[in-house]
C-alpha positions in Angstrom: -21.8 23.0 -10.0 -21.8 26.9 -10.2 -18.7 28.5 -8.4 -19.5 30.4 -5.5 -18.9 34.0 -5.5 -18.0 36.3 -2.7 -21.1 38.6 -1.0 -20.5 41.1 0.9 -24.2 41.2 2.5 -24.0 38.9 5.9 -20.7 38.0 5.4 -17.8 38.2 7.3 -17.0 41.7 6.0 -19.8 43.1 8.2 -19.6 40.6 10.9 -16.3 41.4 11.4 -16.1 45.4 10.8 -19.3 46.2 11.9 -18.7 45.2 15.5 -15.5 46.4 15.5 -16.6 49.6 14.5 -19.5 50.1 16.7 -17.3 48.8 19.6 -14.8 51.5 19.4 -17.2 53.8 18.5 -18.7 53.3 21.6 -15.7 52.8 23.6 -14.3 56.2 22.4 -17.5 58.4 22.5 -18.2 57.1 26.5 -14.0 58.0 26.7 -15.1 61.6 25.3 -18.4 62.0 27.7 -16.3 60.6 30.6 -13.4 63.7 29.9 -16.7 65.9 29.8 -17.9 64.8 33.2 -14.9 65.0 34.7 -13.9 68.4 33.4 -17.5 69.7 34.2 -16.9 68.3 37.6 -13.2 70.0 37.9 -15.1 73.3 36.9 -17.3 73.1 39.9 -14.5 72.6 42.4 -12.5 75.4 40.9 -15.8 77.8 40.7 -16.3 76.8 44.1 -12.7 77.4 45.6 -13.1 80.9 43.5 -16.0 81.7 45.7 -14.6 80.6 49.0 -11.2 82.4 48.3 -13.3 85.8 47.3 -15.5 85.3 50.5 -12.4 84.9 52.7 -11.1 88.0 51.6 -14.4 89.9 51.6 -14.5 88.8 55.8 -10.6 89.2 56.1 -11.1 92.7 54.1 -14.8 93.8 55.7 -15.7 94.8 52.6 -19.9 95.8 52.4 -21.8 93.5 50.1 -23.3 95.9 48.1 -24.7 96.2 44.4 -21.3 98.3 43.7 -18.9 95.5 45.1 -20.8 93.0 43.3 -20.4 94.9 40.1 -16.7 94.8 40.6 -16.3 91.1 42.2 -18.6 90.6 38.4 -15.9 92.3 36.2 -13.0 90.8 37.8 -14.3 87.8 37.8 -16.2 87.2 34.5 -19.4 85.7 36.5 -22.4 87.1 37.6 -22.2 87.9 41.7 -24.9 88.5 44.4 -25.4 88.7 47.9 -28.2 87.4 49.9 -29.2 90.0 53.0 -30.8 89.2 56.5 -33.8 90.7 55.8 -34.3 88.5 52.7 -33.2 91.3 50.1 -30.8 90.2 47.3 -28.1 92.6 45.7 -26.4 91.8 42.4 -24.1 92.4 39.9 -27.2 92.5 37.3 -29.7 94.6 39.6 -32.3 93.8 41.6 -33.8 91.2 38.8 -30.9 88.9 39.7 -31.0 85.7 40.3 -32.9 84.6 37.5 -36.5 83.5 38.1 -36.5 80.0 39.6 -33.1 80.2 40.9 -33.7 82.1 43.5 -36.0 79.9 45.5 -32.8 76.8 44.8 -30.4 79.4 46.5 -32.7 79.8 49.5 -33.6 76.2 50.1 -29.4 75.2 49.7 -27.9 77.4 51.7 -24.5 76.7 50.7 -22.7 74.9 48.0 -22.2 74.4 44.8 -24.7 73.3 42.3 -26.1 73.2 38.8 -29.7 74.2 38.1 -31.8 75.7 35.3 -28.4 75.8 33.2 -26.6 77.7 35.6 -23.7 76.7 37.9 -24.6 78.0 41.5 -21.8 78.3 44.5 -23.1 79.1 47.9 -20.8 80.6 50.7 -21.6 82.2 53.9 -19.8 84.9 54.6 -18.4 84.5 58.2 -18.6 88.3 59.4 -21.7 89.4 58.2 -23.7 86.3 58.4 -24.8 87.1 54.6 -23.8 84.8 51.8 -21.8 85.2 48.4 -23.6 83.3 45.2 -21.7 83.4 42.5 -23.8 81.8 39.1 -22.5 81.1 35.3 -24.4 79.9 32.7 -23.2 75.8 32.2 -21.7 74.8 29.0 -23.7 72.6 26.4 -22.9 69.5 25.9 -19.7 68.5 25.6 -17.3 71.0 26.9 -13.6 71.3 27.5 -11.0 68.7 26.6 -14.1 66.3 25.8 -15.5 68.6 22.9 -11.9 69.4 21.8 -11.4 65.1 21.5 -14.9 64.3 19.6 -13.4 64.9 16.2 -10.5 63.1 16.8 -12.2 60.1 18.2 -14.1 60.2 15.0 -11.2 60.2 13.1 -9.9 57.1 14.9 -13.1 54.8 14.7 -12.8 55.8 10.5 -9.1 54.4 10.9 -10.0 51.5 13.0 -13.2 51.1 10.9 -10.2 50.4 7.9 -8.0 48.3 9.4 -10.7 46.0 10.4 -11.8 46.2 6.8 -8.3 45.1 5.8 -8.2 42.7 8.4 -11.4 41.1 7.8 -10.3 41.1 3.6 -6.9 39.1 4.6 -8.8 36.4 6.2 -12.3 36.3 3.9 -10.3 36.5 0.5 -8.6 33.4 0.9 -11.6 31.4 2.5 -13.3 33.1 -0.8 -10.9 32.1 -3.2 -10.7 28.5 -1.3 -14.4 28.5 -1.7 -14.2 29.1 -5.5 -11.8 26.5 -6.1 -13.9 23.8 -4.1 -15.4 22.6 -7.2 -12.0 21.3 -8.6 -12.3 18.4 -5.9 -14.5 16.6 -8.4 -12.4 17.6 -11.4 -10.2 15.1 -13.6 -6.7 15.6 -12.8 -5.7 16.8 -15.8 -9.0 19.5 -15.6 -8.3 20.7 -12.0 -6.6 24.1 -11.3 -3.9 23.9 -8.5 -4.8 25.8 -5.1 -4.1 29.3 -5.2 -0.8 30.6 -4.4 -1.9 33.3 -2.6 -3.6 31.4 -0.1 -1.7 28.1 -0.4 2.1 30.1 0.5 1.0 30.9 3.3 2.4 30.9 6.4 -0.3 30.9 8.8 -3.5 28.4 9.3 -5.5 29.5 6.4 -2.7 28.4 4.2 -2.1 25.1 6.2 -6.1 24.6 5.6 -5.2 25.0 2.0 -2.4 22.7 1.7 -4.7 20.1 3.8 -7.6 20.5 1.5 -5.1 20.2 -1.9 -3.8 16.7 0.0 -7.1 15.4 1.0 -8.2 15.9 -2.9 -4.8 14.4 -3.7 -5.6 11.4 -1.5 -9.0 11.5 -2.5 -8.5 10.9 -6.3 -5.7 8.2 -5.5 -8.6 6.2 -4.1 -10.9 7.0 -6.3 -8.1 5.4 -8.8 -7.4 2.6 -7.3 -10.9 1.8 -6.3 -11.6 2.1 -10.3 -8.6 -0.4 -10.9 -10.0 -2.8 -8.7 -13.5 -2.8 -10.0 -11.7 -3.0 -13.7 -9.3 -5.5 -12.3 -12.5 -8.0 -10.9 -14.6 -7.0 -13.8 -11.3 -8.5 -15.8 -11.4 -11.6 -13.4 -14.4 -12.2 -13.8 -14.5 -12.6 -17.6 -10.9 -14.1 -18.0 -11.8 -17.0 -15.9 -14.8 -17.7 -17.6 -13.6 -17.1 -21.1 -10.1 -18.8 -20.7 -11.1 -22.8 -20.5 -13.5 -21.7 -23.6 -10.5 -20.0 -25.3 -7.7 -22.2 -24.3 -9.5 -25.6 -25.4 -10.3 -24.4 -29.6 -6.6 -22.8 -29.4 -4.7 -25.7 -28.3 -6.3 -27.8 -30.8 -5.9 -25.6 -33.7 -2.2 -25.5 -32.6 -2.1 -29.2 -32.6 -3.4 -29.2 -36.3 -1.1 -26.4 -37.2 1.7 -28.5 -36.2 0.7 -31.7 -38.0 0.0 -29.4 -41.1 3.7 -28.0 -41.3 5.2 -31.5 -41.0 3.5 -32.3 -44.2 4.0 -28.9 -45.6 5.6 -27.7 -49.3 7.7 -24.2 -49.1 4.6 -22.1 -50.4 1.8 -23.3 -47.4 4.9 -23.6 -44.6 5.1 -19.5 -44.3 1.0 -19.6 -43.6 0.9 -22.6 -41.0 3.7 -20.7 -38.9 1.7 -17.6 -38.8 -1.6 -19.8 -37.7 1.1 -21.4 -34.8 2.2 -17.8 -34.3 -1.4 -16.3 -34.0 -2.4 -18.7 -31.7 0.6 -18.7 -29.8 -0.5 -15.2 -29.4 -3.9 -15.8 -28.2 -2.7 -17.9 -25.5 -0.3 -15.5 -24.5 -3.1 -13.2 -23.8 -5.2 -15.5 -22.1 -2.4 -16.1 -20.0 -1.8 -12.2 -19.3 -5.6 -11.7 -18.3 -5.4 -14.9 -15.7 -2.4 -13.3 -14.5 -3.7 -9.3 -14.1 -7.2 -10.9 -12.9 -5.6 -13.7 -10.3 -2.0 -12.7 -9.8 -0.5 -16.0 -7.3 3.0 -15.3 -5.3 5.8 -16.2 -7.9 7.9 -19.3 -8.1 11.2 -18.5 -7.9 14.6 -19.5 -8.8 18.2 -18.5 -9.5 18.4 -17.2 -13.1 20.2 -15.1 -15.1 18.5 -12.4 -17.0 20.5 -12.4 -20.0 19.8 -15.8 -20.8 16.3 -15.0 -20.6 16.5 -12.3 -23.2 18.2 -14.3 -25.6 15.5 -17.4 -25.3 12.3 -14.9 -25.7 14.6 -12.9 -28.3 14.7 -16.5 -30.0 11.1 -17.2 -30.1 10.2 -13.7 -31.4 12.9 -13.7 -34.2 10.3 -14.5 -37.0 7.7 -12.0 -36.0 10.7 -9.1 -35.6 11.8 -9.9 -39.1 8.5 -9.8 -40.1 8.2 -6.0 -38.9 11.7 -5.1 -40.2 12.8 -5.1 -36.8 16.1 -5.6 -35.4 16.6 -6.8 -32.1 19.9 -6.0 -30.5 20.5 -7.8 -27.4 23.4 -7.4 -24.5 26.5 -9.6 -24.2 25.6 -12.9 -21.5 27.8 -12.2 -18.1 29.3 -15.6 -17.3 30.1 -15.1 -13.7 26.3 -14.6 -12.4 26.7 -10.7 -12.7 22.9 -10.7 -14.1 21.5 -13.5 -11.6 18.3 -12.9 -10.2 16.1 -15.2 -8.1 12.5 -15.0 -10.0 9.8 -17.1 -11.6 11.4 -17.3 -14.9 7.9 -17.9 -17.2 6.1 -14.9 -16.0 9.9 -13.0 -16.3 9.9 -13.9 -20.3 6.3 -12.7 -20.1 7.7 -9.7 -18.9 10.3 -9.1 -21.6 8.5 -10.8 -24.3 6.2 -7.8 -23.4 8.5 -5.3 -23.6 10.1 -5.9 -26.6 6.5 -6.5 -28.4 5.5 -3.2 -26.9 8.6 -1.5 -28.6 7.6 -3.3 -31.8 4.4 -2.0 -32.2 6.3 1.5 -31.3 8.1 1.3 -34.6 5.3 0.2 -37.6 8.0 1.4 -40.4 10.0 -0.7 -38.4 13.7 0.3 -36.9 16.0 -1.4 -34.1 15.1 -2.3 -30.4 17.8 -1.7 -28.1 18.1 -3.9 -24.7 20.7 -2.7 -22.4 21.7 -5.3 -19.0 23.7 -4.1 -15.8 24.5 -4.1 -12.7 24.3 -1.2 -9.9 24.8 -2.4 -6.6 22.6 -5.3 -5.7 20.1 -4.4 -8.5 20.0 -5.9 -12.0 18.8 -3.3 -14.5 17.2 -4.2 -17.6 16.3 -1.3 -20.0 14.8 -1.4 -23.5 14.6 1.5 -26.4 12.7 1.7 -29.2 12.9 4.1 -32.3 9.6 5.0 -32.5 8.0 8.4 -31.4 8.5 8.0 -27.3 5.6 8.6 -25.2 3.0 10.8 -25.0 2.8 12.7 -21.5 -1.0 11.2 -20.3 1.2 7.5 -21.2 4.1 8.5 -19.3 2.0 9.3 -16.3 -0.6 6.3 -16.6 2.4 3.9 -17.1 1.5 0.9 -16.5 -2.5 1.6 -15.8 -4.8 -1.6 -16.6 -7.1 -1.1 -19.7 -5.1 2.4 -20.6 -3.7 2.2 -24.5 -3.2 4.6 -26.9 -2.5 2.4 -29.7 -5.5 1.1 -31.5 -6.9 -1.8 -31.0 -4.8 -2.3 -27.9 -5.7 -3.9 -24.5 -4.0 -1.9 -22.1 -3.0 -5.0 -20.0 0.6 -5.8 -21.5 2.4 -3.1 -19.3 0.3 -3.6 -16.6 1.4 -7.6 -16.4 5.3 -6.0 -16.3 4.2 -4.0 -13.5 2.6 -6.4 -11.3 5.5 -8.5 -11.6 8.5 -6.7 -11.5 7.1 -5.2 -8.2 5.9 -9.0 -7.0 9.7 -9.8 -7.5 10.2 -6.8 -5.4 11.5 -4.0 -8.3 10.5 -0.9 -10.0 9.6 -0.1 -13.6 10.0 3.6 -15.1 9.5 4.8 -18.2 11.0 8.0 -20.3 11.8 9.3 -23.9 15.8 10.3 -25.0 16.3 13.1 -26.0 17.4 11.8 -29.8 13.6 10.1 -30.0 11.9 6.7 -29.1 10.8 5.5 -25.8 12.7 3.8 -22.9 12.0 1.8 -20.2 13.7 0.5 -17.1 13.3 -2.1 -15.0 15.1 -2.7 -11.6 15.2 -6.1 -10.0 17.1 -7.6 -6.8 20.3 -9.3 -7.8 20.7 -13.1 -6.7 23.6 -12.3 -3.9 20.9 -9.9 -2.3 18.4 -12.0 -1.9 20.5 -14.8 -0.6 21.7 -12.3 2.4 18.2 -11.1 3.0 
């Protein structure tokens, strides 16, 4: 699967800045015309008051409305000023060509008031005394005027800055969904292959980094199943051939026991070492018979009230030739005699169990060395724990301890540890493995005590 990689064409870059833009683009530039339209509207009403203050004082004054007084009313003013005559004459401030061609005919047909025309604002205002009128005209201003025009630029300047900070807002929420996005393909990634979830996106506080921490557990969950739904299929694939290999297996074994046995009854000194190790080999083919029956079709256990130590020292018996054989030394605890090692369990799947331990810490010492097995008690749990000298274990077997079919050593089934497993945890314990720090592998397992059980 390629790994996606961010666009910026259609994505939520633009869908986000873009609009937000535009939107207070917009919103500011109707702001600047509405500013425009009022102040053009405020500069009527004031050109208007202008025009009925200076006719009030031309009636309260009697002053003629001649060319002269208009000249004077212009200059003081800074507008161009006219009067309108009975006889249809007009006198102005700018001769007798004023008003302008066109506006003339608008003054006649308004009468009074205030208008805008032709690019010139128009006030209209009879003159009480007289029966004439004062016109008063300026040339409009373009476009945006006033405080409007003076706010254009900096409305500019703040759709930029918003124009940013949605950029910036939109990059704090796309660059996580893009890096999210480019670590998708690490769902269907090994474990051991898969990068972790971005920091970035999965510290934080908010939903995006919830929606990472969600997706990292769903894949979490997600391989768990896919584990276990692998185990099963191994575990029924196992079932399937154990029980149809076993009665095929266990018939030729048992008799070439038998034979073995009648042979060393009759044996001299230099055949007897040969006929053990037939007994011995078969003994061992059982054995794994018996551990595939039990991984494939694991029944509830049997149990009973007995004590652990005495356990170790029966399966240390029966594996005393094959220990000497690897230069091994087996050094095994000191039997409680007041039941402090009791447990209630089925005691031949139990010696499976530590008959499996110890040979697993043999064949972690192929120069040989010494097997330690430690026995205590903490609380109302019996704790069994057995060292080798060998090299410890690696970090993939520390973490698949106990995985069915998983071996590192050659030729090995990968179904020893997993028969301690299922039944320590049948007889409701825990198994745990580590390395010391001096070398060699350990591993620990946890079982009710006796006096426990009883109370439960």
């Amino acid at each position: 699967m390629s790994i996606l990689r961010p666009s910026r064409k259609g994505s939520l870059y633009r869908q986000l800045v873009i609009p937000f833009s535009a939107f207070m683009l917009l919103a500011l530039v109707g702001l600047v015309a509405w500013v425009s339209w009022w102040y053009g509207r405020e500069s009527l009403r004031r050109f208007e008051q202008v025009a009925i203050t200076n006719a009030a004082f031309m009636d309260q004054m009697r002053l003629p409305q001649t060319r002269q007084m208009a000249e004077r009313l212009s200059s003081v003013l800074g507008v161009e000023v006219g009067f309108t005559l009975p006889g249809g004459d007009v006198v102005g401030s700018s001769g007798d060509g004023w008003p302008e061609r066109g506006l003339w005919g608008v003054v006649e047909k308004k009468g009074e008031g205030t208008l805008r025309v032709d690019g010139h604002d128009v006030t209209i205002v009879p003159l009480k005394g007289s029966g004439q009128r004062l016109v008063l005209s300026r040339r409009s201003a373009a476009g945006l005027a006033g405080p409007g025009a003076v706010a254009l630029v900096p409305a500019l300047i703040l759709t930029a800055t918003c124009g940013a900070i949605a950029f910036l807002m939109a990059h704090r929420i796309v660059r996580p969904l893009t890096l999210l996005t480019q670590w998708l393909p690490n769902i269907q990634k090994a474990p051991d292959q898969a990068e972790p979830v971005p920091e970035s996106v999965a510290g934080r506080s908010d939903e995006l980094g919830q929606l990472a921490r969600s997706i990292e557990d769903t894949r979490r969950r997600l391989l768990e199943e896919q584990e276990l739904r692998q185990r099963s299929e191994r575990l029924a694939t196992l079932g399937r051939i154990a029980t149809s290999l076993a009665h095929e297996i266990r018939n030729p074994a048992a008799a070439i026991r038998m034979h073995a046995d009648l042979l060393e009854s009759a044996a001299d000194e230099g055949r007897l070492e040969s006929i053990r190790l037939i007994g011995e080999e078969v003994d061992r083919i059982t054995d794994l018979v018996n551990q595939w029956l039990f991984v494939a079709r694991a029944a509830p256990p049997e149990k009973g009230r007995h004590e652990l130590g005495e356990i170790l020292a029966a399966v240390g018996r029966r594996l005393l030739p094959a220990l000497n054989h690897a230069g091994v030394v087996l050094s095994l605890p000191t039997r409680a005699s007041d039941g402090e090692h009791a447990i209630e369990c089925d005691r031949l799947r139990l010696e499976q169990v530590v008959r499996n331990l110890l040979v697993n810490a043999v064949q972690a010492m192929p120069r040989g060395g010494e097997v330690l097995v430690g026995l205590g008690r903490r609380g109302d749990r019996v704790e069994l724990t057995v060292r080798d000298g060998g090299s410890g274990f690696s970090e993939e077997a520390l973490r698949r301890f106990g995985e069915p079919f998983f071996s590192e050593r050659e030729g090995g089934m990968g179904i020893g540890l997993t028969l301690v497993r299922e039944v320590v945890e049948a007889h409701g314990g825990t198994t745990e493995a580590s390395n010391c720090r001096s070398g060699g592998g350990v591993v620990q397992v946890s079982l009710p005590a006796y006096e426990a059980n009883q109370k439960r």
